[in-house]
C-alpha positions as CSV (number, residue, x, y, z in Angstrom):
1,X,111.3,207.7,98.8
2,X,113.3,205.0,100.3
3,X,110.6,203.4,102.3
4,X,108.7,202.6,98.5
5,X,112.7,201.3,97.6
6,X,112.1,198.8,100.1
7,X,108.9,197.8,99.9
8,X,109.4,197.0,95.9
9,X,112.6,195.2,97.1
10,X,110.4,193.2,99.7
11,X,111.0,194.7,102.9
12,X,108.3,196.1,104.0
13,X,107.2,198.0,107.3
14,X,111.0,200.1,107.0
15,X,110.2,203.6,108.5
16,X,112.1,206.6,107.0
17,X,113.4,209.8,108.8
18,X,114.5,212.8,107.3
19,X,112.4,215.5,108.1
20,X,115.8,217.7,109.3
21,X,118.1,215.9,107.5
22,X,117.3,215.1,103.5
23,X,117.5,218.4,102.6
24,X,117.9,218.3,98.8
25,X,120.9,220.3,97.0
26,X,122.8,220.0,100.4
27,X,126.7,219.0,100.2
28,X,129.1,216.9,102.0
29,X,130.9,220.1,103.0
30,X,127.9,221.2,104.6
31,X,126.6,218.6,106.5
32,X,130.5,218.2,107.6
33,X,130.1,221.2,109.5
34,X,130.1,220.7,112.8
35,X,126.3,222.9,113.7
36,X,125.0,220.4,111.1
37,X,127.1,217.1,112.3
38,X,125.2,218.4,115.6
39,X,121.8,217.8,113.5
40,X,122.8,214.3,112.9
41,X,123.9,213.8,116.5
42,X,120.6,214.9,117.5
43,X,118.4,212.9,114.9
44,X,120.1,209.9,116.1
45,X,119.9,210.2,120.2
46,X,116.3,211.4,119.6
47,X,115.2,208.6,117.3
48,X,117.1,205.4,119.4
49,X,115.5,203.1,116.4
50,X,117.5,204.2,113.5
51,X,119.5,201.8,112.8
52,X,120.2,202.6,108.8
53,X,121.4,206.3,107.4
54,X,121.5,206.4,103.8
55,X,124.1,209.1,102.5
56,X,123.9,210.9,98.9
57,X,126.2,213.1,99.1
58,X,129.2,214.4,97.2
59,X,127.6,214.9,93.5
60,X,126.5,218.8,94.9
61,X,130.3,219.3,95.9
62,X,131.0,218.3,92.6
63,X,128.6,220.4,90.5
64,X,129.3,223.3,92.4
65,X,131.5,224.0,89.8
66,X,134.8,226.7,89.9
67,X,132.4,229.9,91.7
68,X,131.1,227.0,94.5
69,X,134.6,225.3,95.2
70,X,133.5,222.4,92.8
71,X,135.2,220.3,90.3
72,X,135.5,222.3,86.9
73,X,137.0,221.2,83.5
74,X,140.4,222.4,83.2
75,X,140.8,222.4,86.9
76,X,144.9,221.1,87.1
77,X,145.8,217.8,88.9
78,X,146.5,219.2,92.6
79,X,143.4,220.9,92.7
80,X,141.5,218.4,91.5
81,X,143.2,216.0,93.9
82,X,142.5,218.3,96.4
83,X,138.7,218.7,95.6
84,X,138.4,214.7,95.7
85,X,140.1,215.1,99.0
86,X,138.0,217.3,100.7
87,X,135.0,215.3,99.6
88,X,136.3,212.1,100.9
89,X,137.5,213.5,104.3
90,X,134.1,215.4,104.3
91,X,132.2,212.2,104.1
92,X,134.6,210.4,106.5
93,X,133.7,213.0,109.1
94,X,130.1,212.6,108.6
95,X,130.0,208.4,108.7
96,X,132.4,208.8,112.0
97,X,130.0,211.3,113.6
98,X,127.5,208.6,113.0
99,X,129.5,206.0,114.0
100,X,130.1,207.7,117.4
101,X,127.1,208.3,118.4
102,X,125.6,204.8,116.8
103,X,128.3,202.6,116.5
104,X,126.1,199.3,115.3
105,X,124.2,201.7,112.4
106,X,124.4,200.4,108.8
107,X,125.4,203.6,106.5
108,X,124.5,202.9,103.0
109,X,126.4,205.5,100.5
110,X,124.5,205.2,97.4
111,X,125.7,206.1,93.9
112,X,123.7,208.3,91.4
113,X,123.5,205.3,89.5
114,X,120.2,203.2,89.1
């Protein structure tokens, strides 16, 4: 949980949100979407305190694998290319979504790194 991330960092009394929107195994592509950039929209008008959204996404895109439109060994330069594009403008169209509808919000994209 994030809010136990920043208590043990020393910030403590940070509320966490994510009831309709940390859905595990999700994927950029997905929440790119516009029904589900919607979603976000909605979280964010309806909950005029948020002023963080923390982003994972992009490792599902990439394990999806050949079969889920993922990144696959073998798979040749322009597709790969490609792929890394999609994820990017993905992302992109979820921080500006964000960004229009909270334009003072602090998005955190995280690694998968600890």
């Amino acid at each position: 949980s994030l809010e136990r991330a920043f208590t043990r960092a020393g910030y403590d009394g940070v509320l966490e949100k994510g009831d309709n929107t940390a859905i595990g195994g999700t994927t950029a592509s997905y929440w790119a979407q516009s029904a589900q950039l919607d979603v976000i929209e909605s979280e964010l008008v309806n909950n005029p305190t948020i002023d963080m959204v923390h982003l994972s996404l992009g490792g599902n895109d990439f394990l999806a694998g050949s079969g889920g439109g993922g990144w696959y060994k073998g798979m040749g330069a322009s597709a790969e290319d490609a792929f890394f594009a999609s994820v990017k403008d993905n992302l992109e169209a979820i921080v500006q979504r964000v960004l229009d509808v909270r334009p003072e919000a602090h998005i955190v994209i995280c690694s998968y790194d600890w």
